[in-house]
N, C-alpha and C positions, 0 to 999 in steps of 0.2 A: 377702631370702633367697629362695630356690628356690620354698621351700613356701610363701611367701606371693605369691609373684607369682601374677597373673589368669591367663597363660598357662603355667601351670607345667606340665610334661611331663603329667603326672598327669591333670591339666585337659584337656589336648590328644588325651592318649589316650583318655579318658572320651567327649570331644566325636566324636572321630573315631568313636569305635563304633555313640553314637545316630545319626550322617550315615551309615555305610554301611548300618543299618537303613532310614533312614527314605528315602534317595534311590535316581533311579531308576541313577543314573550307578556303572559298576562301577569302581571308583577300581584295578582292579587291568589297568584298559586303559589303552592310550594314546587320545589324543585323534583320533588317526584312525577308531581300530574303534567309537566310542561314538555318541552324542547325548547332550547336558549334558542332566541330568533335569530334569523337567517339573512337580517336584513345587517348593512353594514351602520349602525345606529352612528348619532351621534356620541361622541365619546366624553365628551363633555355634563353632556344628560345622563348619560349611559353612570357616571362617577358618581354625577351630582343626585340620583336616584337612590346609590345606593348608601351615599353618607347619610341621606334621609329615613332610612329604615332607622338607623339608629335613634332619632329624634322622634319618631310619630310611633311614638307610645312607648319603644320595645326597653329603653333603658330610662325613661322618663314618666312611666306612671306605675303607679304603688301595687297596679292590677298586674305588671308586666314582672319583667325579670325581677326588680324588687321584691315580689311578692312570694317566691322559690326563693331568690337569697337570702331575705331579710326576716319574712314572716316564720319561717321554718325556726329561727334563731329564739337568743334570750331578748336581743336586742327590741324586736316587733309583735305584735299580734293585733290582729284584727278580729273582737269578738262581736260575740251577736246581743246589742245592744234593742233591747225591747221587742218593737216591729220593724228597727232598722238591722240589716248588713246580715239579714238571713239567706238569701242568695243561695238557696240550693245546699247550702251547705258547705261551699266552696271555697270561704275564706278558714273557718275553722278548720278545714282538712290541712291548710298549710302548716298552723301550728300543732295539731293535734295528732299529726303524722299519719291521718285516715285516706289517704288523698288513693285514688284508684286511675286508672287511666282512661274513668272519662271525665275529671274533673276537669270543668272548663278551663282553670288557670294555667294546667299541664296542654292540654288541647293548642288554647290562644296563643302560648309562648312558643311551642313550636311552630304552630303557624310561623308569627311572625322572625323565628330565627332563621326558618329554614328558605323562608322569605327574602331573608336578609342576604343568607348563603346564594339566591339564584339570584338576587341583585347585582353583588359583586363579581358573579361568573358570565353574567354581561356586561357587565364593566369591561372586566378582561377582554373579553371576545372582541368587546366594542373597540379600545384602546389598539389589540393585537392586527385585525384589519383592517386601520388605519393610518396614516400617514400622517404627523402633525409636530409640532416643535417639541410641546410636554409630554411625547410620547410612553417616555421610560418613567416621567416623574409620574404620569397617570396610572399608566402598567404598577407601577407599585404599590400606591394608593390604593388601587383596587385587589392587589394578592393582600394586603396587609389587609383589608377589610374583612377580604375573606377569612382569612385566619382569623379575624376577631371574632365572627361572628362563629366560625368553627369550631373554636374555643371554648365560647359558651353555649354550645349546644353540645358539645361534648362533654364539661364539666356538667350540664345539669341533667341531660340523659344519657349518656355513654355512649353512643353514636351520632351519627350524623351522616348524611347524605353529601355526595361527590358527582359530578358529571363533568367531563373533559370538556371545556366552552367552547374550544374549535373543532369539535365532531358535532354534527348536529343529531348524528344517531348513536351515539355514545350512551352506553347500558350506564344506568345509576352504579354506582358503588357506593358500598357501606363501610365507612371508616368508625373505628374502635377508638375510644378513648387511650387503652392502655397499650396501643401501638402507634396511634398518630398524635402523639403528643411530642414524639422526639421530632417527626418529617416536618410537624406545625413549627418548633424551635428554629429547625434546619430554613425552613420557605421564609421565615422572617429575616433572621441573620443573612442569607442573600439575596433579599431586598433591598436590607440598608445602604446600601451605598448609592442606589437610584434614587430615594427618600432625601426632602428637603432640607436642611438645616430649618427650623422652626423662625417667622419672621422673613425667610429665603424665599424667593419663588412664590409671591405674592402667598405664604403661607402662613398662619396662626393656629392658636391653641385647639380652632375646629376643624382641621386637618389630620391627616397620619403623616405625623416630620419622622425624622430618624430620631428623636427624642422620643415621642410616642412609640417609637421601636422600641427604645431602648427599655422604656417602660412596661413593656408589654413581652419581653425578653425576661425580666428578671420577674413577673408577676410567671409566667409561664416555668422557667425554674425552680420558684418557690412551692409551685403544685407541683408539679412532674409527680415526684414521691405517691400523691393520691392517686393522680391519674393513672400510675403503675399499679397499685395494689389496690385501691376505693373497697374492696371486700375485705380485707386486712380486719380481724375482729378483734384483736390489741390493741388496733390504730397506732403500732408501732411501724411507721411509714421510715425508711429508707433514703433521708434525705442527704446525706452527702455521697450519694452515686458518684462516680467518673458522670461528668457534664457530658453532653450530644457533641460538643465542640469547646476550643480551645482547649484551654488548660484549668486542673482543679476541676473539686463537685460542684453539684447542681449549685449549692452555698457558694461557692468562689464566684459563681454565675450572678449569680444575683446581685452580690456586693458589688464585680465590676460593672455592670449596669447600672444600679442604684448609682455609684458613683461618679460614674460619669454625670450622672444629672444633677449630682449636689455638688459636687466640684465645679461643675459647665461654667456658671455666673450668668446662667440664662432667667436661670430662676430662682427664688427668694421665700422665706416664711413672712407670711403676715401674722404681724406682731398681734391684730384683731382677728383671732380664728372664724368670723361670723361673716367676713367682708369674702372669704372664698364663696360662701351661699347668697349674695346677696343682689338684686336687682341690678346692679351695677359692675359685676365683675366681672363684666366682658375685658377688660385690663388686669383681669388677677396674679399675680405676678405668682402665682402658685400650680396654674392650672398648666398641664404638659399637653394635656388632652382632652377635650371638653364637649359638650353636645352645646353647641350654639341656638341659642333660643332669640326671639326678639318677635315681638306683638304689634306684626305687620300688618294685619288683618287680610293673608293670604292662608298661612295655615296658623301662626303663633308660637308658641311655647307651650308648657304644660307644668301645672301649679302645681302638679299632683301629691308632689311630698310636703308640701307647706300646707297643702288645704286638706288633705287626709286628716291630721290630727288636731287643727282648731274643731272647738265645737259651733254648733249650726245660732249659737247664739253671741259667740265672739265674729265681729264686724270691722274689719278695718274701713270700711266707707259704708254708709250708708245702702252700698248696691253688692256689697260682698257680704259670705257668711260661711265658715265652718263647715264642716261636717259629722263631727262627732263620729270617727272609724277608728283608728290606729291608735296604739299605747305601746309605751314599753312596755317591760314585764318585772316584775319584783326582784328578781336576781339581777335584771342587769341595773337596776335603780341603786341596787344596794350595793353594787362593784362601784360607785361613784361614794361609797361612806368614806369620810375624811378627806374627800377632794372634793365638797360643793365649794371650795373656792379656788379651782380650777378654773381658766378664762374659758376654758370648753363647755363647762358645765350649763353656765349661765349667764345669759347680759343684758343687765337693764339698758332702756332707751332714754336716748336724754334729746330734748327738744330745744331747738337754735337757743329759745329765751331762758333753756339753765333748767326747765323743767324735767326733772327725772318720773318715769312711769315705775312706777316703786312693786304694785300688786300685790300689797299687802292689807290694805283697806287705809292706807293713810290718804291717798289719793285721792283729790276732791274736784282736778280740773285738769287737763291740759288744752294748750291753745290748739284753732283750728285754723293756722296758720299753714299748713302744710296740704298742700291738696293733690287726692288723686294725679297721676299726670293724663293731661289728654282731657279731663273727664269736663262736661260742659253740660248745666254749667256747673260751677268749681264746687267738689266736693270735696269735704273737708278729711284727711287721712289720718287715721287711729295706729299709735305702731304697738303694737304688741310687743313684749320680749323674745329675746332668743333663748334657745339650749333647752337643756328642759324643764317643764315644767311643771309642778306640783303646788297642790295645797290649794286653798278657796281661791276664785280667778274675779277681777274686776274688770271693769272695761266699761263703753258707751251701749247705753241702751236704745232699741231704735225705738222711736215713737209711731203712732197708729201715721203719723202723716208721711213715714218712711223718712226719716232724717232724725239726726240724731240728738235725743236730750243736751241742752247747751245750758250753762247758767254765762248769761252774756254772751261773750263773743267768744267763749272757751266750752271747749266740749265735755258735759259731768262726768265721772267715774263713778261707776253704782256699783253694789255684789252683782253677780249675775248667777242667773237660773240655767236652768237647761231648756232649751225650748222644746223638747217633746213629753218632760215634765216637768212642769213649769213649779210646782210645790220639791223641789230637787232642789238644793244649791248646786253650782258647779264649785266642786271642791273635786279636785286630780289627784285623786289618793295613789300614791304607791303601790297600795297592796291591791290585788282582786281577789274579789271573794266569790266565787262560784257558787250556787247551789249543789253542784254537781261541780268536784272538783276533776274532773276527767272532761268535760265539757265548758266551754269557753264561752256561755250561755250570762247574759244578765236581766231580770227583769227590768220593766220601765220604771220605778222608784232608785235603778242601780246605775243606770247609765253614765254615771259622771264618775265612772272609777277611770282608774291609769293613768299615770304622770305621762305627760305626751310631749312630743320631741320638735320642737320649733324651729331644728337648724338653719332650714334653706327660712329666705325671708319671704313670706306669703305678698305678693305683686297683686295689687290691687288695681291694675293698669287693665282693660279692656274685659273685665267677667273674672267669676271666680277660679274658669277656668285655665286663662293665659297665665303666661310668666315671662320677664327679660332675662331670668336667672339663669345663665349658663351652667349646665350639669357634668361635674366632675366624674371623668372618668379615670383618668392617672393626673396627681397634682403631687408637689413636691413632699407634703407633708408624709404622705404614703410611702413616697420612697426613701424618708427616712426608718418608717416603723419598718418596712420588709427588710430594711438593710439590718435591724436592730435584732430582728427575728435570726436573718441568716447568721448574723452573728454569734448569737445562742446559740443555734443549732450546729456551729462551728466548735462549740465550747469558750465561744470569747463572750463572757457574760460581762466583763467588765466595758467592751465596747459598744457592746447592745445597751448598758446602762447610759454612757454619754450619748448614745444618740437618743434616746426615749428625753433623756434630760434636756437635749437641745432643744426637743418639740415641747417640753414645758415649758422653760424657763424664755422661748422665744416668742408664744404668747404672754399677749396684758389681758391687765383687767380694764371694765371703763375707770372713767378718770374718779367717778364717786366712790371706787377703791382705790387711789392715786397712782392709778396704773400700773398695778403691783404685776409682778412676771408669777408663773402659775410656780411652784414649791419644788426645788430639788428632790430625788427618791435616794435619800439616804442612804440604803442598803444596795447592792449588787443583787439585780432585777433576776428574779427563779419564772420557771416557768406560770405559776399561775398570776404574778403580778406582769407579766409579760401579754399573757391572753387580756388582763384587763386596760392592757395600756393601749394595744390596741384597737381595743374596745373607745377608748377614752379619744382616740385621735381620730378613727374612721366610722364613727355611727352613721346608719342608716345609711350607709355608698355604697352598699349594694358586693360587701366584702363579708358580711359575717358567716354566713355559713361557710366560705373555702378556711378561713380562720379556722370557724369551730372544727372541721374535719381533720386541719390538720395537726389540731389540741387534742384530740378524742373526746372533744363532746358533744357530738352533734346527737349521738344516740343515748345521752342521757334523761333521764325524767325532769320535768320542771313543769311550771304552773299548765296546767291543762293538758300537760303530755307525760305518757308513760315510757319507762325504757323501752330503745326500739332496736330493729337488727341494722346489721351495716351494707340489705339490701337495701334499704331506703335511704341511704347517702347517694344513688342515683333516684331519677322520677322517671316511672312507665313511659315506654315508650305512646303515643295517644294509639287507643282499639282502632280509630279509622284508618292508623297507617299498617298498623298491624294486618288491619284487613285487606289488603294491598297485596300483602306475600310476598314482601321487598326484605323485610325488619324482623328481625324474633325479639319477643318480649326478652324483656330486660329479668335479671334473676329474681326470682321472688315474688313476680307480680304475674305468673302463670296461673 
């Protein structure tokens, strides 16, 4: 459980507090404007600070790295909805490829990556001049961080910043994507053997085990190809290279990794795809690697991809509400034609006493037997469906006395409206219609367009804002699709087909389809039914754009974007670092 793990949020926050007392490093700089401190920190605080980058925001809110992987895609967009989510402009740049290098979401991300980079290299430092029992397993946790965070501040702007931890006057260095992607390979691979077995070493899902290596080994593989060429204007990427090490391509690379973790018997497919996103999957028997959340009321969790796309008029308690931001987009709604009875797709809610939440306007009550947890006094909890979701929405209406319309002791199901125009049904249309199809603009009569994405489960436990939902960062299902990919790209399409098939036919549906297994793919899987299967297993994780790049279609046209060049497969370096005379803009953005 949550509360008994060594690095439990709690623990993390705690440690983080004594490290920004006790060091001399202001964790609220980037690794450019500092010097790693001098002081021999605790190493403990020094780890536990820097696992916490990960969690307070940077991979957990829709504004963060989400917002560069996902909103750029078919998968996401965030348009500008009447007088809401005009912000400068700043979300439409993501989809609409207008993004310049002083768009805050390019600015904030690096902040906080490069944040993350000088967390871990006190980690190091912390770990390297000290003297303690988990000294090697710490040491490693924190190189392994490092690279993670390296990673993605390499894959989303082409460099990244370096300083040697045990020199305190040590010049910055600027590491390239498309040369430190081999050394990133190389510095993980001899880690692993310092790294925990997962479970080992008071260790779980929200730790860096040698499982999480392994995973982040073969995620690392699977790109190489881009991070060598990312200008390649064919997008004919080079993926069965001689691998950095062992034996066999970048592909043989990946399958051995993938398979070590599907072979292991650590780990397992949940038959209910929805219970990996869910309030309670701190025991998910899927996750390798995970961002631990829990609604301590020290710092919390973060709702942000559950509460992004309800609207501000769907309520699961009386004290919660929507926001009305995020949709998909029309092409990827329509990659799901002939598979809405996939268990990924969609899944009604069914309640202890047998009641199903149907949303379809048949629904006339369910009970209010389930309550908020914590909340006092007991307020009654509304569950919305998962996957996603389209077409007119129903649900409980709040009343002027803020509680919710009940007939008896069961809470009513009404149509619902939009609450910022209130003469609007909310109907989640598929399609968006722009006035300006180049522009991702809607008036206030339009606002209730795009089928929107319910995966993770909206935690109605302390504000709209917390969550317990643990956030997947490598979980088994993943390394089956990447095994499936490499396979293709090996030429073994028939094995890439059984594993796509495993991750079908190993989800159910609920029992109100009698738990039917999702449909075998009849043919041997071609590249475009390949892009959408993975499309189908990893929505919204914060995978689609390394996908689309290495499909060739990150630079195509689609709703509110025009064909783009294959400089904008990286994002500007931000003008204030620029301004520095450390960094040279990135190509194209001179």
């Amino acid at each position: 459980m949550k509360t008994k793990t060594f690095f439990s949020i709690k623990i993390i926050t705690i440690f983080s507090f004594i490290f920004l007392l006790n060091s001399c490093t202001d964790l609220n700089e980037a690794v450019l404007d500092e010097k790693l401190g001098t002081d021999a920190t605790d190493p403990a605080g020094s780890l536990a600070a820097a696992y916490d980058r990960l969690g307070d925001g940077t991979f957990t809110d829709h504004g963060a790295v989400f917002a560069m992987q996902e909103y750029t895609t078919d998968e996401a967009i965030l348009p500008t909805r009447g007088s809401d989510w005009g912000d400068g402009g700043k979300w439409r740049d993501m989809h609409e490829f207008t993004w310049s290098s002083s768009n805050a979401i390019i600015v904030d991300n690096w902040n906080l990556l490069t944040n993350g980079i000088t967390r871990s290299l006190t980690a190091i430092k912390s770990s390297e001049e000290n003297t303690f029992p988990e000294k090697k397993l710490f040491l490693a946790e924190s190189k392994a961080l490092l690279a993670y965070y390296t990673y993605t501040t390499l894959d989303l702007y082409g460099q990244a910043p370096f300083r040697d931890p045990l020199n305190v006057d040590a010049p910055i260095q600027i590491l390239k994507a498309d040369t430190q992607i081999d050394q990133l390979i190389k510095d993980v691979e001899a880690i692993l053997p310092d790294l925990a077995d997962i479970g080992t070493q008071r260790t779980y899902h929200g730790r860096f085990t040698k499982q999480a290596g392994y995973a982040f080994l073969a995620t690392m593989y699977l790109n190489r190809a881009t991070f060598k060429d990312r200008y390649n204007a064919s997008s004919n990427f080079n993926f069965n290279e001689p691998a950095v090490s062992g034996t066999g391509t970048d592909m043989d690379r990946v399958i051995y990794y993938t398979s070590l973790l599907i072979d292991s018997g650590k780990f397992s497919l949940e038959s209910d795809f929805f219970k990996n996103f869910a309030r309670d999957n701190d025991n998910g028997k899927e996750l390798i690697f995970a961002i631990s959340q829990k609604i301590d009321y020290i710092r919390n969790g973060s709702n942000s991809f559950a509460y992004v796309c309800m609207e501000r008029n769907q309520r699961t308690s009386a004290l919660n509400r929507g926001t009305n931001a995020a949709c998909t987009t029309p092409e990827f709604y329509a990659s799901w034609d002939g598979n809405h009875d996939d268990p990924r797709f969609e899944q009604h809610y069914q309640y202890a006493d047998g009641t199903w939440f149907m949303n379809d306007g048949t629904d006339v009550s369910v009970p209010a037997t389930d309550i908020v947890p914590k909340s006092s006094p007991a307020t009654p909890w509304f569950h919305f469906n998962r996957g996603i979701q389209a077409g007119p929405q129903y649900g409980p209406v709040l009343l002027t006395s803020a509680s919710f319309q009940m007939i008896g002791n069961r809470i009513k199901v009404s149509p619902l409206v939009m609450e910022k125009s209130t003469t609007t049904r909310m109907d989640f249309t598929p399609s968006l219609t722009f006035a300006d199809p180049t522009k991702s603009v809607f008036a206030q009569n339009e606002i209730n367009q795009g089928a929107r994405v319910f995966k993770y489960e909206f935690d109605p436990e302390g504000g709209n804002g917390n969550s317990n939902v643990d956030i997947p960062l490598f979980r088994l299902g993943g390394m089956y699709a990447m095994r499936a990919e490499a396979y293709f790209r090996k030429g073994a399409a028939g094995l890439a087909t059984d594993d796509l098939n495993k991750l079908r036919t190993s989800r159910k549906r609920e029992s109100l389809y009698a738990n039917a297994p999702g449909k075998l793919l009849t043919a041997t899987v071609d590249a475009a039914q390949l892009y959408k299967e993975l499309g189908f297993e990893l929505y919204w994780e914060l995978q689609r754009r390394p996908e689309s790049i290495r499909f060739g279609k990150f630079d195509l046209a689609g709703t509110a974007k025009a064909a783009t060049q294959p400089f904008r497969r990286y994002f500007p370096i931000p003008q204030t670092v620029i301004d520095q005379k450390l960094f040279k803009q990135n190509q194209g953005y001179n």
